[in-house]
C-alpha positions as CSV (number, residue, x, y, z in Angstrom):
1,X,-37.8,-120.2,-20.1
2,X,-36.8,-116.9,-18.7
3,X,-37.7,-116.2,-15.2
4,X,-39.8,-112.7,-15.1
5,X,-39.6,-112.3,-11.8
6,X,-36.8,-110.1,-11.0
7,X,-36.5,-111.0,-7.6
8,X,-33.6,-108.2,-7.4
9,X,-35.6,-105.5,-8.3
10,X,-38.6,-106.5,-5.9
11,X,-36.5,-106.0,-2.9
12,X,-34.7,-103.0,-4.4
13,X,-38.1,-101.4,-4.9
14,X,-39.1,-102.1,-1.3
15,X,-36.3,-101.3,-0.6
16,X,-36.2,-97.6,-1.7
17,X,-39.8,-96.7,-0.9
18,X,-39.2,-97.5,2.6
19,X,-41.1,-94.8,5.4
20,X,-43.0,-93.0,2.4
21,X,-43.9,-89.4,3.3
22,X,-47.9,-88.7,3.4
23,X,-47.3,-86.4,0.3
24,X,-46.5,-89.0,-1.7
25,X,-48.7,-91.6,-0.4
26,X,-51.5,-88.8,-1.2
27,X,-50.6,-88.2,-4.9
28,X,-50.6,-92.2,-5.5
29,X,-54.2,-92.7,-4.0
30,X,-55.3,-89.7,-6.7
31,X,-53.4,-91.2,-9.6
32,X,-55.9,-94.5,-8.4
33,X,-58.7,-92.9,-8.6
34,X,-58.2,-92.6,-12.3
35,X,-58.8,-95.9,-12.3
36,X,-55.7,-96.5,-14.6
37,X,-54.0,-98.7,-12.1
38,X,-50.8,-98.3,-10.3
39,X,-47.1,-99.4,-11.1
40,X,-45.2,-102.0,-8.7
41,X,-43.6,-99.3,-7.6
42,X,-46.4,-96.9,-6.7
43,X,-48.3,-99.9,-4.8
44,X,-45.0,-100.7,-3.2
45,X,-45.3,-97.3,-1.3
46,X,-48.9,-97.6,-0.6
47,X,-47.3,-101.4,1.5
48,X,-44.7,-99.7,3.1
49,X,-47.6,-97.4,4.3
50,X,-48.0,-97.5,8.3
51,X,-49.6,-93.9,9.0
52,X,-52.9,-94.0,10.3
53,X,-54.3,-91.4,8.8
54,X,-52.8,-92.4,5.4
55,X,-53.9,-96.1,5.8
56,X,-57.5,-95.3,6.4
57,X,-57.0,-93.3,3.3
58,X,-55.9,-96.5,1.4
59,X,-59.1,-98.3,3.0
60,X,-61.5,-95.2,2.0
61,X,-60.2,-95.3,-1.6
62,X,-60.6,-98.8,-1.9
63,X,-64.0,-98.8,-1.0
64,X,-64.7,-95.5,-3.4
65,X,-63.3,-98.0,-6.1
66,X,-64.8,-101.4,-5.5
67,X,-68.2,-99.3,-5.4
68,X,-67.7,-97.3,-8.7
69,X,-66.5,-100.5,-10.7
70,X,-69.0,-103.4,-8.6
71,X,-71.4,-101.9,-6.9
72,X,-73.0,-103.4,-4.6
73,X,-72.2,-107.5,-6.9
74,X,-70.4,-110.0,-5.4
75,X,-70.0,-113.1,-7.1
76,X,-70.5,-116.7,-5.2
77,X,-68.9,-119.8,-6.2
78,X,-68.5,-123.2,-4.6
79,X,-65.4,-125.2,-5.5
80,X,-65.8,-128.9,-6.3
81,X,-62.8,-131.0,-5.3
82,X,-62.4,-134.1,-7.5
83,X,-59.7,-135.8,-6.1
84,X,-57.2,-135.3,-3.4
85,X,-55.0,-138.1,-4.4
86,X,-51.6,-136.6,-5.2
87,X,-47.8,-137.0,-6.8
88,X,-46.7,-134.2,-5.2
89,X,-45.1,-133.2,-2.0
90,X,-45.9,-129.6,-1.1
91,X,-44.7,-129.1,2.9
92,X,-47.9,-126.8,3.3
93,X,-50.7,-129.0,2.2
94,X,-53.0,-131.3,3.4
95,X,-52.8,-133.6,0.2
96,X,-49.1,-133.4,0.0
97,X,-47.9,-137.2,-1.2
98,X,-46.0,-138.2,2.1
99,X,-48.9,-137.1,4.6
100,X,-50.0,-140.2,5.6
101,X,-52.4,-139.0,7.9
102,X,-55.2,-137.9,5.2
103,X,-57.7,-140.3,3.4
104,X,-57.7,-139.9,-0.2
105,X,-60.3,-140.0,-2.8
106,X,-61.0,-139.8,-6.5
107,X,-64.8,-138.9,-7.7
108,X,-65.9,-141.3,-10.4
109,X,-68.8,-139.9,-13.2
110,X,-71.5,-140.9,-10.7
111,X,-70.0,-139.1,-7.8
112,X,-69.3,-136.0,-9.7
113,X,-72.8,-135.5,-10.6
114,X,-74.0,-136.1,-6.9
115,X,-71.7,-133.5,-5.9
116,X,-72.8,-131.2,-8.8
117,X,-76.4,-131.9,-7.4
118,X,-76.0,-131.3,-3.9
119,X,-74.4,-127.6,-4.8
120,X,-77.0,-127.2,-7.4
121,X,-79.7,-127.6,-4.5
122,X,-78.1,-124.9,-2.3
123,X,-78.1,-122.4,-5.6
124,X,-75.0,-122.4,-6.8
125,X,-74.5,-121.0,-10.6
126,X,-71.3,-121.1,-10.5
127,X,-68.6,-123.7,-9.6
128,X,-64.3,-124.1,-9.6
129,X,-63.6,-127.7,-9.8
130,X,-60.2,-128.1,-8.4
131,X,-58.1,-131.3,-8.0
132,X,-54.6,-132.4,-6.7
133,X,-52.3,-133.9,-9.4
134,X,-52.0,-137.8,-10.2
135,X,-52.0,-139.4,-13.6
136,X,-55.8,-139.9,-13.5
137,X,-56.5,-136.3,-13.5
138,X,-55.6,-136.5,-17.2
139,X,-57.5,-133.8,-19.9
140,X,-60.1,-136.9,-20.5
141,X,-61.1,-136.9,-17.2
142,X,-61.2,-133.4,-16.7
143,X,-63.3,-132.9,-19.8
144,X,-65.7,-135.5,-18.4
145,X,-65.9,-134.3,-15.3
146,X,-66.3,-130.5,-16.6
147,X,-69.2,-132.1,-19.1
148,X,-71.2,-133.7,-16.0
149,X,-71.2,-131.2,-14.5
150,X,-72.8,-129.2,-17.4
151,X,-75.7,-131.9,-17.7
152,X,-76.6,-132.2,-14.5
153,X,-79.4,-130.3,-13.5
154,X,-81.7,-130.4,-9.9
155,X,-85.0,-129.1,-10.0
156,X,-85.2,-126.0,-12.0
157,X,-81.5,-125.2,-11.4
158,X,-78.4,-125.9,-13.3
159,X,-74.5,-124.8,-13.1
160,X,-73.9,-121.7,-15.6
161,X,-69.8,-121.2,-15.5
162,X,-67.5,-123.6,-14.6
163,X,-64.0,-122.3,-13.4
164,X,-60.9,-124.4,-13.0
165,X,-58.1,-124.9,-10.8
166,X,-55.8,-127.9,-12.0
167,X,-52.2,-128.9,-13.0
168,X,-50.7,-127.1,-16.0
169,X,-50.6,-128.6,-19.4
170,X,-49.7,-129.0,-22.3
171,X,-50.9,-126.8,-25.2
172,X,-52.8,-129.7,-27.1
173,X,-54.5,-130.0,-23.5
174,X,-55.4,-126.7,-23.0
175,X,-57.0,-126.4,-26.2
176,X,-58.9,-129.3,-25.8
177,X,-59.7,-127.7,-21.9
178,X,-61.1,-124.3,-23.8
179,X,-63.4,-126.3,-26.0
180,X,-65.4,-127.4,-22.9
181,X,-66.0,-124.1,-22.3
182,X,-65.0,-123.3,-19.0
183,X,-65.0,-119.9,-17.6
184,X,-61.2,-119.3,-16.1
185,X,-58.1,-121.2,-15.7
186,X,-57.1,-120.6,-12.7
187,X,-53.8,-121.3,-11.6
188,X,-51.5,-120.1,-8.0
189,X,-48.0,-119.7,-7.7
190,X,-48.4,-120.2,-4.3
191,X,-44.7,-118.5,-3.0
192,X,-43.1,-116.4,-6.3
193,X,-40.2,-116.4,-4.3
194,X,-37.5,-119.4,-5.6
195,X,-35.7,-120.0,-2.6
196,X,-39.0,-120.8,-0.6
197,X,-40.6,-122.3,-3.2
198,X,-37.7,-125.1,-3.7
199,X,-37.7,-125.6,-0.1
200,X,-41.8,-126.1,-0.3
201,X,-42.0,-128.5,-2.7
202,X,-39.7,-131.2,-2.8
203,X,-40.7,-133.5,-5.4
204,X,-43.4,-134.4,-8.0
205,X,-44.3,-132.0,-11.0
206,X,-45.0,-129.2,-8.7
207,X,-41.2,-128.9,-7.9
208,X,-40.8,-127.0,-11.6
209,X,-41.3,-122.9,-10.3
210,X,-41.1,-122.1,-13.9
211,X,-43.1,-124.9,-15.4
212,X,-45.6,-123.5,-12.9
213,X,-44.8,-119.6,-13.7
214,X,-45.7,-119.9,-17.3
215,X,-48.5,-122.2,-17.1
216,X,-50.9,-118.9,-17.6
217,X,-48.9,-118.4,-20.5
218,X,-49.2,-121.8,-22.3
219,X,-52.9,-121.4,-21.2
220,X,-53.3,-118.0,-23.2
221,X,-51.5,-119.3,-26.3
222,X,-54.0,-122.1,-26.2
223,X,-56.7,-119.8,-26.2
224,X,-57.9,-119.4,-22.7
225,X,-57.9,-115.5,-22.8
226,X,-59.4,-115.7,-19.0
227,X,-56.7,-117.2,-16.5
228,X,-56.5,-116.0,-12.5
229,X,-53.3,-115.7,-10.7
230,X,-52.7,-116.0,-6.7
231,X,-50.3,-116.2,-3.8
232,X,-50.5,-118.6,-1.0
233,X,-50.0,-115.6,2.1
234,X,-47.7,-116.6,5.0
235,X,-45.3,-118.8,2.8
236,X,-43.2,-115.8,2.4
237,X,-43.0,-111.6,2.5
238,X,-46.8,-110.7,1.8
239,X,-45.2,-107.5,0.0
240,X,-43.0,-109.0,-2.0
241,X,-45.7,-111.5,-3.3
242,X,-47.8,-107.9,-4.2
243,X,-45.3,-107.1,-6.6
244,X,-44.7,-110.5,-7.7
245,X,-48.1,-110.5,-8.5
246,X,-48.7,-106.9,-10.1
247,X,-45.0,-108.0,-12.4
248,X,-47.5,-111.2,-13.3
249,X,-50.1,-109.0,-14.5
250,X,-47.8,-106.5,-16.6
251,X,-46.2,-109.9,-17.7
252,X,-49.3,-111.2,-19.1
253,X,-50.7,-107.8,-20.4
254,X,-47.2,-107.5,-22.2
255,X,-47.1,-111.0,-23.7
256,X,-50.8,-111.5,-24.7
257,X,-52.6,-108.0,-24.1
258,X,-54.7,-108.9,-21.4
259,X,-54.0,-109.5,-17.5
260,X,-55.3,-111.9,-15.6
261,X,-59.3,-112.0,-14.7
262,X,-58.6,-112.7,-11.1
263,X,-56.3,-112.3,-8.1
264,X,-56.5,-115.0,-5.3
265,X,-55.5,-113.9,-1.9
266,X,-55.8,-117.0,0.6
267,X,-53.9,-116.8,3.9
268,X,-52.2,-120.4,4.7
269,X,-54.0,-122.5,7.1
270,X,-53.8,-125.2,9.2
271,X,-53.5,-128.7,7.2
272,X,-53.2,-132.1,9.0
273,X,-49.9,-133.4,8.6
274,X,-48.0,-130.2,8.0
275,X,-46.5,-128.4,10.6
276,X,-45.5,-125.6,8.7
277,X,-49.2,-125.1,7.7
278,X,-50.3,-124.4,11.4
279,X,-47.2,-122.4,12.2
280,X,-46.8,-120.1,8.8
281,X,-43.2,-119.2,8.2
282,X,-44.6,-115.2,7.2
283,X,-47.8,-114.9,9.5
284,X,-50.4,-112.1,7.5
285,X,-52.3,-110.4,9.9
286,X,-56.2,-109.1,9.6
287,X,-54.4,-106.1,9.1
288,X,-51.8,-107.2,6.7
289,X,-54.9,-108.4,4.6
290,X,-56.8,-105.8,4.9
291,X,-53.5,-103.5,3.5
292,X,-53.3,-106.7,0.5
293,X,-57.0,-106.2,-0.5
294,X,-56.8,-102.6,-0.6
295,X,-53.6,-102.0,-2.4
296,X,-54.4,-104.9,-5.0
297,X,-57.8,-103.0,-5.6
298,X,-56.2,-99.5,-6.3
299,X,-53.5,-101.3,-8.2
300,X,-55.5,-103.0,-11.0
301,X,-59.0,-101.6,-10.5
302,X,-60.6,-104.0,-12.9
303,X,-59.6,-107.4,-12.0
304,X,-61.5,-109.7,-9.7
305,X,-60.1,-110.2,-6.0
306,X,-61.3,-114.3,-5.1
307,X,-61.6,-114.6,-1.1
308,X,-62.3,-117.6,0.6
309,X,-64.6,-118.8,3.4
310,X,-61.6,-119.6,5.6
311,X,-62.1,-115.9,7.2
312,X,-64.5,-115.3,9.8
313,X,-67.7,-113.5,9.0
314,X,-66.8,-110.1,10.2
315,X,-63.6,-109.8,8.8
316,X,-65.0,-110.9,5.2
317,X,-67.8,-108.7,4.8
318,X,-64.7,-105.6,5.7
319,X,-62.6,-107.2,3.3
320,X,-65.5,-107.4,0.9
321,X,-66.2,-103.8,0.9
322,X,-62.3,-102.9,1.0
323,X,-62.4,-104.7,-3.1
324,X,-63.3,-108.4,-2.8
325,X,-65.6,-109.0,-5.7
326,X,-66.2,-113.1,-5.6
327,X,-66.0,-115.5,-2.8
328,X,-66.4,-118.9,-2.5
329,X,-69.5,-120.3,0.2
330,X,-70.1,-123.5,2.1
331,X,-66.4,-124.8,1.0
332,X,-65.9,-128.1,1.5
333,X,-62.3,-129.6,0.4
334,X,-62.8,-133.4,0.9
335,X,-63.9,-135.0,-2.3
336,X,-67.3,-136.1,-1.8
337,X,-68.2,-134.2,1.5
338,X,-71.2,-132.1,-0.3
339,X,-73.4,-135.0,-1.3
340,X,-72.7,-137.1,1.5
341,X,-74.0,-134.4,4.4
């Protein structure tokens, strides 16, 4: 497998676009307003951006987008964690194999529908089941755990789309996955640069970048036309993951005709057991993420930006205004924890 992420020309792009003038900056916020999108190299000017005057034009454009293509939507979501038992060791993580400091759990049928339950009584439609990786998180598992939560109703109310965030598969698998009929596949390179992401994660499945890289891919040729993409900011250069992210997309649009549904933008945060989790190697400010929403929503005007509740209240509903158009609510990331409050 190829790698399609020229690392080279990232950095030769941010490179050269270094200190735009306002001029230019000016005729790229235009071309957005189009609502055509932007190239790598046009939202690569828009990050090298540190005017005021031209930054709170990025922001203002933003906005004038989110609100011609969403409105005033915004789409909730809880994501159910099945099990946090894992085979690999990821330096950032929480569930990483040799952090011995976390208790571990695996949700069983009966669990899964408690869970699915609780959310169900706080009005969730819409949930992301997400799990670590371990043998038992095998497709049969995953299609039972998708089918509970299907059948499980509270009250009047009932979960309408199930999203998924797991392992990559195999192609037999993913066919079998799309036959549940989930909503998205869901899967985050965390760090699309190599180097780091060697360094991150030292053993275990995860290790593979490009196993990783073309999951999305495997996914689509399965037929799951509706996959989301993400980084994991303050592993690494927040703008050099924008353009990893926007050379996904044309990847993906190229190969199968269609980008991806979503972008994920979570910032790292603290984990117990890692240290590099509570002091990130490539710290993204509130203003750094402000400047990630905002490009990303000028750059491809039609795909969904995912936020999570790890941001305080005040800088989410900003964020959600500059082009956030889901976010998840009440997170919990212990297996288990919904049911048992």
């Amino acid at each position: 497998m190829k790698n399609f992420i020229n690392e080279d020309k990232i950095f030769d792009i941010l490179k050269k676009t270094q200190s735009p003038s306002c001029k230019s900056v000016e005729t790229i916020i235009n071309k957005s307003l189009t609502l055509r999108g932007l190239s790598p190299e046009e939202a690569a000017v828009l990050l090298n951006c540190d005017e005021k005057a031209s930054l709170n034009r990025i922001f203002e454009t933003a906005k004038q987008i989110k609100e011609t293509i969403y409105g005033n939507r915004l789409v909730l979501f809880a994501p159910l964690y099945l099990s946090n038992r894992c085979v690999n060791n990821c330096l950032y993580c929480g569930f990483s194999k040799e952090n011995k400091n976390s208790d571990t759990r695996h949700l069983d049928t009966n669990e899964i529908r408690e869970e699915t339950r609780a959310l169900i009584s706080q009005g969730h439609k819409r949930l992301l089941i997400v799990s670590a990786e371990n043998p038992a998180v095998n497709i049969d598992y995953i299609e039972n755990a998708i089918e509970t939560v299907y059948n499980t109703k509270e009250g009047n109310g009932d979960i309408r789309r199930v999203n998924i965030n797991v392992a990559p598969m195999g192609v037999e698998d993913f066919k079998k996955l799309k036959q549940t009929g989930i909503g998205t596949y869901q899967l985050f390179q965390e760090t699309y640069h190599r180097d780091t992401y060697s360094q991150l994660h030292t053993s275990g499945p995860k290790s593979d970048y490009l196993k990783r890289l073309y999951a999305c891919d495997i996914a689509q040729s399965a037929g799951i036309d509706d996959v989301g993409i993400g980084a994991l900011f303050g592993l690494y250069d927040y703008k050099f993951e924008i353009l990893a992210l926007l050379f996904h997309t044309l990847h993906l649009e190229e190969v199968f005709g269609v980008g991806p549904h979503t972008i994920s933008v979570p910032r790292l945060e603290q984990a117990e057991g890692s240290n590099i989790a509570s002091t990130p190697p490539y710290p993204v400010s509130d203003a750094d993420l402000k400047k990630i929403i905002s490009v990303l929503r000028l750059a491809v005007p039609y795909t969904g930006i995912i936020l999570s509740t790890r941001e305080n209240a005040a800088l989410r509903n900003e964020l959600i205004y500059l082009g956030v158009s889901q976010i998840s609510a009440g997170s919990k990331t212990l297996p288990g924890s919904y049911s048992n409050d």
